[in-house]
C-alpha positions, 0 to 999 in steps of 0.5 A: 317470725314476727315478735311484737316491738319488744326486742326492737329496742335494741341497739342496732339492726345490725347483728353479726358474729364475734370472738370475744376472746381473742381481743387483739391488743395490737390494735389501739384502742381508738383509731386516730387515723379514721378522723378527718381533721381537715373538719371542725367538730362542730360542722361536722362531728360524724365527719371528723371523727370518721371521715379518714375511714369512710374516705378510705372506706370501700362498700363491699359487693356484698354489703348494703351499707358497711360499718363497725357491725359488718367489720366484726361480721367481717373479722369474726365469721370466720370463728363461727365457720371453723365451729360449723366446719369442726361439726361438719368433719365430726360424722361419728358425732353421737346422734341427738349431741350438738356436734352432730346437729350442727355439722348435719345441718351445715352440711345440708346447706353446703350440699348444692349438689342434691340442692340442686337436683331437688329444685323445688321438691322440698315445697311441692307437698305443701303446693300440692295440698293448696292446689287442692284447696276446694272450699273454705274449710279447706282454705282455713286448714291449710292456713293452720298448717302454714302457721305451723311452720311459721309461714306467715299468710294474713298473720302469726299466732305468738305465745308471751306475756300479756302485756296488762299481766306479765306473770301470764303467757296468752296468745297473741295474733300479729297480722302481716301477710305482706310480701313487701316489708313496708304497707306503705310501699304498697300505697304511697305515690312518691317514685321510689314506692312505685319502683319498687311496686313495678319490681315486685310484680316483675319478681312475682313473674318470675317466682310463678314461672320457676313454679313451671307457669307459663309467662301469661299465668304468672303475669296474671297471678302476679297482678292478683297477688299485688291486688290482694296484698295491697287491700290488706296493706290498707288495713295494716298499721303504720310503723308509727302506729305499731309503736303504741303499746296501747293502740296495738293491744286487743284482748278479745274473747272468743265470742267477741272475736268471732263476731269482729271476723265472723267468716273464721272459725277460731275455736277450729283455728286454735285446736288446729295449732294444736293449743287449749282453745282460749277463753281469750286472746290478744290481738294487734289491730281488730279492723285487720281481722274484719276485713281479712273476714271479709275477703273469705267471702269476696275473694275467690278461692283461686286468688286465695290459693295463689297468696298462699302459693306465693307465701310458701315459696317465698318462705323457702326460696332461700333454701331451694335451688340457686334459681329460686335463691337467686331471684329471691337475692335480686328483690329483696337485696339487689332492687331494694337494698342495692347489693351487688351480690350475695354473701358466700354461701357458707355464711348464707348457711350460718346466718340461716343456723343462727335462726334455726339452732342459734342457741346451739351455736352459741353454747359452743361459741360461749364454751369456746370463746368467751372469758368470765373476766369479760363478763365480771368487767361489764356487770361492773360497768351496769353497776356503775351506769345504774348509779348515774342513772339513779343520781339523774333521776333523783336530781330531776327538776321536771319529774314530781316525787311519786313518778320519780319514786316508781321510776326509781323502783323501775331501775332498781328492779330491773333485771340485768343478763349478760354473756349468754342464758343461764340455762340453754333452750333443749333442741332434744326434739328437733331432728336434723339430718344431712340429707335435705337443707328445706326439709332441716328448716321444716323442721326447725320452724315446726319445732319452735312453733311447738315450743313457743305454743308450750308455754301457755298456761305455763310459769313464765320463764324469765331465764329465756333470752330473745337473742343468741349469745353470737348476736352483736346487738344488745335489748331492752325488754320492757315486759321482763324489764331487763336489759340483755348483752349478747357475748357478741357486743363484748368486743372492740369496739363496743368493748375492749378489755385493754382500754382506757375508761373513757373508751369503753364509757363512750362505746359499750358505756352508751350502750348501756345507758341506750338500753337502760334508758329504753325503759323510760322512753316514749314506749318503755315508760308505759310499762311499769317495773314488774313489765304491765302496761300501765299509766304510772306517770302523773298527769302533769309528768306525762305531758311534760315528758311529751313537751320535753322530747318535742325538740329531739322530734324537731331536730331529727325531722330536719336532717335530709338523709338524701336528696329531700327526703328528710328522717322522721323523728317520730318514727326514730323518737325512741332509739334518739331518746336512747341514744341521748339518755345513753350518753348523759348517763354514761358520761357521768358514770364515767366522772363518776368512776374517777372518785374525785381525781383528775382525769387520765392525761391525754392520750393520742393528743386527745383528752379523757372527755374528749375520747368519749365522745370520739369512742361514741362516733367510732361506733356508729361509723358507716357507708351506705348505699342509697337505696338502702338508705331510703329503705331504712328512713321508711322502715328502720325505728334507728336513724342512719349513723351518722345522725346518730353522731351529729344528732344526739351528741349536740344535745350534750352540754358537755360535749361542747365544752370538750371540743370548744364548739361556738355558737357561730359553727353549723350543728351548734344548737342554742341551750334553750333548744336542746332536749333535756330529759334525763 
């Protein structure tokens, strides 16, 4: 389910699973032996902080690129297994209780035996109903009874604030709809999008055929499903645009709707998803809706029937038989990812409950795993990251008094949430057996549609977290303005319990400061502090934030991830921005820290500002393969690790005093031109 950008500021793409408990106090707390001291920092700081692990390093057959988040994924799934094997051997559980629900739905997964015998039979009801699709009234019904289990044909409707009054849950129209995870792909010419255009077509062959066509039907479905997805590509925003908060919010009425896609009928479509139907609504990109109106009228009900077909079993090919599941692993891992093969299938399962039941995971993970003293450490760690950023604010000399007054009153008031939810979502309504894996994610997504169309016309409801306490990531929100740490990200090496200051300032330090600073980026600085989007800045203040993260632009723009394909520094502004301000912020936060006395003495040879900056990069150590790499350069708001090394650590003053960097090494950055924002 598509859930605006909003949560897309964040940390990482990576998420995994983690022990926050069993920190292991063997381990030192910085790793010399992953550096490569045969490089001088300053040609190439990613390389001679990590290079001795990623020389030593071997990409896992199962992994598209591997680094810190996969290592715990690697160190710790083995925790959340023992939680689903626990559930799994409880059969006299009390129905309805957690146990029995994750041990039901664990061992549906596991149970290849009738997963097997089923085939595709889980989606055959759903096959059955569009092959009886005979008008368009049938057509519009069928589309009400996807979205209902989050299948996604054309777009998804979202219950959450309005962006303009954030005290108001409003429905929200997202479109989508296309079965490759780019518009680009569909439409640009360069060699690799028409790779991967040609494989896609050969993958929907595929699909059509274990549906039981025969090879020249599923050839010709396949090519009408590329013309289809491909008009509405042309009508999708970029990733760019999808980035402007103001482009992509449309509050239309009913009326007014009505006329921009006049072949709909949204008063029907909304009482059919079983809502109040509204008096208005908000929606992403209005020409998207027109032409997919359109299409109602110029497409023929058979081309319409096989894009839904093709939704559905795209939709559920993860949970049916090992055919389907293996088809859908060789696209969208093996041709666009690089995979050589899948995870086991008892992680597979796990990662699919994180999405279905992930918070009743994660109430046991917390009982189970997760210390208060954890806790109690990183609210002191915000506390002191709060301070930092509220001095550089204050001292700003480019920001005039009445911007810097509400940036000020913006930090303030933001909402700090940590560990796991005060009050833990209520899965009493969802039912979940052992006897059908497709069927329990039926369920489950029904189940969330239902809860999230709840909320409407309801108080909204700021205990709410949109990650599960497991996940190793962290969030900015900009429309509760809060900043969210997962228990998962409480560990080494973000966060280590035995560390010495300047380790955990340089890791999970800068992860706050990222996610503080999201607030008061490209995106985040339209939100004002009660979340509404608003230009609060003077008119003098917005451009100068503009001219001032030009050289962050420029800087990514002429880093080549890979043969000529450079990053885009528009694309990833937002996460540069964060990662800069994350470091300014922390590193004074951590001089802040030491109350006037001298820093630690050295330690593994290396001083305190020194480990810092050697923490930071340790973080964002990684191997990828190519083809994932060049997917990520299109698609990911997050530059590659190692530009977020050698990228936002040469805009830090202090980080060349540190190391002792000259103006004649590779990656020094002359003074004038490095970006000063906060």
């Amino acid at each position: 389910m598509k859930k605006t950008y909003l949560l897309a500021c964040c940390v990482a793409s990576a998420v995994a699973f983690t022990n926050c408990a069993k920190q292991d106090k063997g381990k030192p707390a910085f790793d010399t032996s992953n550096m490569d001291l045969t490089v001088k920092p300053g040609d190439d700081f990613n390389a001679y902080a990590n290079g001795g692990w990623i020389k030593n390093a071997k990409m896992p057959d199962d992994k598209a690129r591997y680094g810190a988040f996969d290592i715990l994924r690697e160190e710790n799934d083995l925790l959340v297994k023992q939680i689903f094997e626990k559930a799994y051997q409880k059969t006299d559980a009390p129905k309805g209780s957690s146990w029995q629900k994750v041990g039901d739905f664990f061992a549906s997964g596991m149970d290849t035996i009738n997963i097997e015998k089923q085939g595709y039979e889980p989606i055959k009801g759903e096959l059955k109903r569009i092959a009886d699709i005979q008008s368009t009234e049938d057509l519009q019904k069928e589309i009400i009874a996807l979205h209902q289990q989050y299948v996604t044909p054309l777009f998804i409707p979202y219950a959450g604030q309005d962006q303009k009054n954030t005290e108001v849950i409003v429905v929200n129209l997202y479109g989508g709809g296309l079965g490759l995870p780019d518009r680009d792909y569909y439409l640009n010419e360069d060699p690799r999008s028409a790779e991967i255009r040609k494989d896609y077509v050969e993958h929907l062959k595929a699909m059509f055929t274990l549906l039981e066509y025969t090879p020249e039907q599923a050839a010709q479905v396949a090519d009408q499903i590329m013309k289809f997805e491909t008009r509405i590509a042309k009508v999708t925003f970029t990733r760019l645009e999808q980035r402007n908060p103001y482009l992509t919010y449309n509050k239309v009425t009913m009326e007014e709707m009505q006329k921009l896609a006049p072949n709909f009928d949204w008063k029907n479509y909304f009482a059919g998803i079983g809502i109040e139907v509204p008096a208005d609504f908000v929606i992403d990109n209005p020409k998207f809706y027109t032409e997919i109106s359109k299409m109602q009228k110029e497409v023929s009900l058979d081309e319409w029937k096989n894009y839904l077909t093709w939704n559905v079993v795209n939709q559920y090919s993860s949970y049916l038989s090992s055919a389907f599941e293996n088809q859908n692993f060789d696209f969208y891992s093996r041709k666009l990812s690089g995979k050589e093969v899948n995870i086991p299938r008892w992680q597979r399962v796990s990662n699919t409950a994180n999405f279905a039941i992930g918070e009743i995971v994660g109430q046991i993970f917390v009982e189970e795993n997760f210390p208060p003293a954890a806790k109690e450490k990183m609210i002191t760690l915000i506390g002191n990251l709060k301070l930092a950023f509220k001095d550089r604010i204050t001292n700003l000399t480019w920001m005039g008094d009445s911007t810097k007054a509400k940036a000020l009153e913006k930090l303030e008031t933001m909402v700090v949430k940590v560990g796991y939810p005060d009050k833990w979502k209520d899965y009493t309504n969802l039912d979940i057996t052992r006897d059908s894996y497709a069927e329990n994610i039926k369920r489950a997504s029904e189940f969330s549609f239902r809860e999230n169309m709840s909320k409407i016309g309801k108080p909204v409801d700021r205990t709410e977290w949109g990650m599960t306490p497991q996940t190793v990531n962290a969030y900015y929100n900009p429309l509760m303005n809060e900043i969210v740490f997962p228990a998962g990200i409480l560990q080494p090496p973000f966060f280590n319990m035995n560390a010495d200051d300047a380790v955990n300032y340089g890791a999970i330090g800068v992860v706050i400061g990222h996610e503080m600073t999201h607030g008061f980026d490209d995106q985040g600085r339209n939100f004002d502090k009660n979340g509404i989007l608003t230009d609060w800045w003077s008119k003098e203040d917005s451009e100068k934030f503009n001219q001032l993260t030009q050289p962050l632009v420029e800087q990514y723009n002429n880093f080549v991830a890979i043969d000529s394909l450079h990053l885009d520094g528009n694309l990833t502004l937002g996460e540069n921005i964060a990662d800069y301000g994350g470091l300014t912020i922390s590193y004074l936060a951590f001089q802040k820290s030491l109350n006037g006395k001298e820093a630690p003495k050295n330690i593994d040879g290396y001083t305190a500002n020194q480990r810092f900056f050697l923490s930071y990069a340790n973080v964002w150590r990684q191997i990828i393969r190519d083809k994932e790499l060049m997917r990520r350069v299109k698609e990911d708001v997050h530059s590659p690790g190692k530009f977020r090394v050698n990228g936002a650590l040469f805009n830090i003053p202090e980080f060349y005093e540190a190391f002792e960097i000259s103006p004649n090494e590779p990656l020094y950055i002359a003074p004038e031109k490095r970006a000063k924002i906060w």
